[in-house]
C-alpha positions as CSV (number, residue, x, y, z in Angstrom):
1,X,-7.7,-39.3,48.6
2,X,-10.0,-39.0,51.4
3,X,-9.1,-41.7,54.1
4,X,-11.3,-42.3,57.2
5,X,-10.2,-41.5,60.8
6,X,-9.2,-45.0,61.4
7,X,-7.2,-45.5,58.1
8,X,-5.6,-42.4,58.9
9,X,-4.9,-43.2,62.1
10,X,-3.2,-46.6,60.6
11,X,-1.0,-44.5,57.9
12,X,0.4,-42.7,60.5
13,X,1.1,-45.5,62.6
14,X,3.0,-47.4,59.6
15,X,4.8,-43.8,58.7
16,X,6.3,-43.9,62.3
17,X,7.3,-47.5,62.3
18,X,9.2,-46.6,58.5
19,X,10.8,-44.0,60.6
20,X,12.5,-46.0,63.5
21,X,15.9,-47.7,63.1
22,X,15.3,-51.3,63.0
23,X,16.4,-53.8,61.3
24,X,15.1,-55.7,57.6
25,X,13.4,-58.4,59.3
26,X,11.5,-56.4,62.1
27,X,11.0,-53.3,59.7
28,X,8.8,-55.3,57.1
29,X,7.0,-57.6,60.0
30,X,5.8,-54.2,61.8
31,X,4.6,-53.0,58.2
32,X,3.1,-56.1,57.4
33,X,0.8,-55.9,60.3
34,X,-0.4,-52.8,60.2
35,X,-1.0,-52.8,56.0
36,X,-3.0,-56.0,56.9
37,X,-5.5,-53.7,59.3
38,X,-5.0,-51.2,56.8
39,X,-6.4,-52.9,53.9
40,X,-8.7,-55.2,55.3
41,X,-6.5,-58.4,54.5
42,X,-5.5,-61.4,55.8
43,X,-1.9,-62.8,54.5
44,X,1.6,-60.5,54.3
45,X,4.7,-62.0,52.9
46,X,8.0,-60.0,52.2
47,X,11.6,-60.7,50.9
48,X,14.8,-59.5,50.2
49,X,16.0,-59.7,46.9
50,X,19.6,-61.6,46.6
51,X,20.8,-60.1,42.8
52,X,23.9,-62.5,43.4
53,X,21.7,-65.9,43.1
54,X,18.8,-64.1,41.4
55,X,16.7,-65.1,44.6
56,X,14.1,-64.2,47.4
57,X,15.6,-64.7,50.7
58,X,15.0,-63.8,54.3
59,X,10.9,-64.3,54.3
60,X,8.8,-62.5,56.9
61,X,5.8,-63.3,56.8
62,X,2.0,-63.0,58.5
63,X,-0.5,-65.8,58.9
64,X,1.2,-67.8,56.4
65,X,3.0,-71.1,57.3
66,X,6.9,-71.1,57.2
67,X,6.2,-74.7,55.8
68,X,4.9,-73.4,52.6
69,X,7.1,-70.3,52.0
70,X,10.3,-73.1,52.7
71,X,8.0,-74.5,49.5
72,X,8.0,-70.9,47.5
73,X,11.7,-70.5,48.1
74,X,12.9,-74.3,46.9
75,X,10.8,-74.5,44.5
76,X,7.6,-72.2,43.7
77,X,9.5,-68.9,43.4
78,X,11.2,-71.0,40.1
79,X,7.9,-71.6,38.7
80,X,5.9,-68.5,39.8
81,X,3.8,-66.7,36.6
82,X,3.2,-63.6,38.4
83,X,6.0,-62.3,40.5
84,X,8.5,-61.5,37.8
85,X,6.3,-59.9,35.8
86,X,5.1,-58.0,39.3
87,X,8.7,-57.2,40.4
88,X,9.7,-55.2,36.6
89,X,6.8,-52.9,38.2
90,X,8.0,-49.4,40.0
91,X,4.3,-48.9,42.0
92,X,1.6,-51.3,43.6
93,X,-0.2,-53.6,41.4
94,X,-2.8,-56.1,41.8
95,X,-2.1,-59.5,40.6
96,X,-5.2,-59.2,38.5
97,X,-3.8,-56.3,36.6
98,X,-0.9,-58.9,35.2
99,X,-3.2,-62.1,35.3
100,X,-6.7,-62.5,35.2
101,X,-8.1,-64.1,38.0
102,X,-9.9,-67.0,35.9
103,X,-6.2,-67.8,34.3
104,X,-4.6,-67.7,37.8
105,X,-6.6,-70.2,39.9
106,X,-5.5,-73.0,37.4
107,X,-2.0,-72.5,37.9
108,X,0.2,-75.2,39.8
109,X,1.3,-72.0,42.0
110,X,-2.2,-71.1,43.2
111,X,-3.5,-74.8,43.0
112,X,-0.3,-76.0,44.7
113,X,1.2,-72.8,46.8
114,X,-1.4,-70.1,47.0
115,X,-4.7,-71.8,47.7
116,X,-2.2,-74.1,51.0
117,X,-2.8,-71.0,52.8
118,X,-5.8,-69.7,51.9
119,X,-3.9,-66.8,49.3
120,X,-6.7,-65.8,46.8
121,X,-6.2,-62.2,45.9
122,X,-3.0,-60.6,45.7
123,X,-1.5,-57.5,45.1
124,X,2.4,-56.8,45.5
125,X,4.6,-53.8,45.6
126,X,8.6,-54.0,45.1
127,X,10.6,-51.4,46.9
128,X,13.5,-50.0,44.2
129,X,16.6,-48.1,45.3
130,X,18.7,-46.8,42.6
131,X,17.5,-49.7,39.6
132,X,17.9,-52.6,42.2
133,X,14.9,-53.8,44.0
134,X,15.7,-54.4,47.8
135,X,12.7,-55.5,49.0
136,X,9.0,-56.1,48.6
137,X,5.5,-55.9,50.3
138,X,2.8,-59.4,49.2
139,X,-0.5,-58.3,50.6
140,X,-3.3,-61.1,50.0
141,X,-6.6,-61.5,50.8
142,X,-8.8,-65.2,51.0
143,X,-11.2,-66.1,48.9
144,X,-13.9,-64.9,51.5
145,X,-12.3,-61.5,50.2
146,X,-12.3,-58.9,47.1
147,X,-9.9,-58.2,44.4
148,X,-7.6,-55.0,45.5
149,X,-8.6,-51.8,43.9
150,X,-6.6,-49.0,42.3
151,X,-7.6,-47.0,45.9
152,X,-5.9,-50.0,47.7
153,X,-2.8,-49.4,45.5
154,X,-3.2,-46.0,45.8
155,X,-2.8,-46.3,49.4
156,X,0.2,-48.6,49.1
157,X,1.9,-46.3,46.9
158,X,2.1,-43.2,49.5
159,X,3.6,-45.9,51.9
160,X,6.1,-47.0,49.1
161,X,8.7,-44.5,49.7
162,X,9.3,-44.4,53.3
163,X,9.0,-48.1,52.8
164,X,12.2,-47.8,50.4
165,X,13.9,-45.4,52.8
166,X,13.1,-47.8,55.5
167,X,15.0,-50.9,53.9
168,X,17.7,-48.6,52.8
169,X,18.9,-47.6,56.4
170,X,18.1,-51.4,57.4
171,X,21.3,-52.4,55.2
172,X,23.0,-49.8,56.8
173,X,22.3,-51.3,60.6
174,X,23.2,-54.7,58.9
175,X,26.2,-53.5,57.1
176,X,27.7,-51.8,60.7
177,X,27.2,-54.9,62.8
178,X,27.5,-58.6,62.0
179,X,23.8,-59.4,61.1
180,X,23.2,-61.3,57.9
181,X,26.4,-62.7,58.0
182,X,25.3,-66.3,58.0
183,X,22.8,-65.8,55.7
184,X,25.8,-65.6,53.3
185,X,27.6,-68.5,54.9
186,X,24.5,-70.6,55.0
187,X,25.3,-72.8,51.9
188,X,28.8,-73.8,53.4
189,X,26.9,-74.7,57.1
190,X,24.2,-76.4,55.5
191,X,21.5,-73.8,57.3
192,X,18.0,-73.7,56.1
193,X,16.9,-69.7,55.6
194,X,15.1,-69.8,58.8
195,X,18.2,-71.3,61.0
196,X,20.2,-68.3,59.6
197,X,18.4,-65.7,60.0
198,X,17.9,-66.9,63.7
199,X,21.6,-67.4,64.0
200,X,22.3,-63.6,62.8
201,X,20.1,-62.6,65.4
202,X,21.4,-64.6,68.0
203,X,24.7,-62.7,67.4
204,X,23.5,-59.4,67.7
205,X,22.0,-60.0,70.9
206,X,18.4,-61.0,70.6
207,X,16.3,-63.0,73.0
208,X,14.5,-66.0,72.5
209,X,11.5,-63.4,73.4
210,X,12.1,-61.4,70.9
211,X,13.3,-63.5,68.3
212,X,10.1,-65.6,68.3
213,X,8.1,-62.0,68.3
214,X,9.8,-60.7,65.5
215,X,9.4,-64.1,63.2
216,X,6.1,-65.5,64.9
217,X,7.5,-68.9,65.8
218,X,6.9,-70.8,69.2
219,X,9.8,-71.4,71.6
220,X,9.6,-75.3,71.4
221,X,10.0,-74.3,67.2
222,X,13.0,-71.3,68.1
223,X,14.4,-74.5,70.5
224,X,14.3,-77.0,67.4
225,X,16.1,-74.3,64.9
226,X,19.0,-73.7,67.7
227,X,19.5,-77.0,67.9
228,X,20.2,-77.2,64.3
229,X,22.6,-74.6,64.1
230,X,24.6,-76.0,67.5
231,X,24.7,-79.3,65.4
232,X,25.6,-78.0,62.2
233,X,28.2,-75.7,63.1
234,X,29.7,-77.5,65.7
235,X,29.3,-74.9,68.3
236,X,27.5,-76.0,71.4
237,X,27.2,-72.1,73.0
238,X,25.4,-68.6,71.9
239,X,28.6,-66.8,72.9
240,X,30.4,-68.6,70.4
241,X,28.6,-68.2,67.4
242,X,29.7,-64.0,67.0
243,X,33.7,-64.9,68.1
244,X,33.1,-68.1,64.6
245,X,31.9,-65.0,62.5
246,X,34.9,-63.1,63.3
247,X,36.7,-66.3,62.4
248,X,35.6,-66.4,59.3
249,X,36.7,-62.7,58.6
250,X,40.1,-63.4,58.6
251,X,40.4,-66.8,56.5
């Protein structure tokens, strides 16, 4: 495939960041903006699949509103008629390829969840590692836009493996610190997704700076979610949220 200097330039660019030990969260937000640039789009959305509850968790997301993907994951991602067909798929696919366009916009999920942020065309790609699918890549563009072309998926699909090889040695910086630890103890707190994913990052020593960087939230917004998790938990100091993980470890 011929690619121009620019496009190039961009590949590269997103091979680098696929190369760098970072964690989930920052891993797919640095992809997400690039592939935006890439492929002349305007919306990026990614998750991690949870195989214990059959769910989409831990959302990062470009020019979307974390309003609407709290929507998707309470509700939408139960009654979505594309993305389970989407995730069974091992390479980049348009939407269009499982759903025509026509049939699509008079769906509840575009009507009601797609068309709130301006999502018109879609096309996703679901990272696999061994059978499980650890992560995925939702690249739209707005109705101002074009369907995605087997050259746009083409490009995707050259990114697909470093993206895979990217979210494999994420679980690995998870799995040696304390990160994502209370996004599995976010039922028994009462957290929302977004107040524990901020409260694992909290723990392993991330600023307000680049917390709201890395999830593209305000400060007043990162000030509201701390609040929450002070309240809920009972804790009333950042030094004190690691030293209630190791808490837990031993009940």
């Amino acid at each position: 495939m011929n690619l121009t200097s620019h496009e190039a330039n961009l590949v590269f660019s997103i091979m680098r960041d696929l190369s760098g030990d970072y964690d989930h969260v920052e891993v797919r937000q640095r992809v997400g903006q690039r592939l935006l640039e890439l492929l002349r789009a305007d919306y990026f959305a990614s998750y991690i699949w949870d195989e214990n509850t059959k769910t989409f968790v831990s959302a990062v997301q470009v020019n979307m509103s974390w309003d609407n993907l709290e929507r998707y994951e309470n509700y939408y991602q139960f009654r979505d008629p594309i993305t389970p067909t989407l995730q069974r798929r091992r390479k980049a696919t348009p939407v269009s390829q499982i759903m025509r366009h026509e049939k699509l916009v008079r769906t509840e999920f575009f009507n009601d969840f797609l068309k709130r942020d301006g999502l018109c065309y879609g096309m996703n790609y679901f990272a696999y590692d061994r059978g499980a699918n650890i992560g995925d890549m939702r690249i739209w563009r707005g109705e101002r836009g074009e369907d995605f072309t087997e050259r746009d998926a083409f490009i995707v699909d050259a990114i697909g493996p470093s993206f895979v090889n990217a979210l494999i040695r994420a679980q690995k910086f998870g799995s040696k610190s304390q990160a994502l630890r209370f996004c599995e103890l976010r039922d028994r707190l009462n957290f929302t997704a977004r107040e524990a994913e901020i409260a694992d990052m909290l723990v392993i020593g991330s600023t307000d700076e680049e917390i709201c960087e890395k999830l593209l939230i305000s400060k007043p917004t990162l000030r509201t979610h701390i609040s929450a998790i002070f309240r809920k938990s009972g804790l009333n100091r950042r030094t004190q949220l690691a030293q209630y993980l190791a808490d837990q470890n031993h009940h």
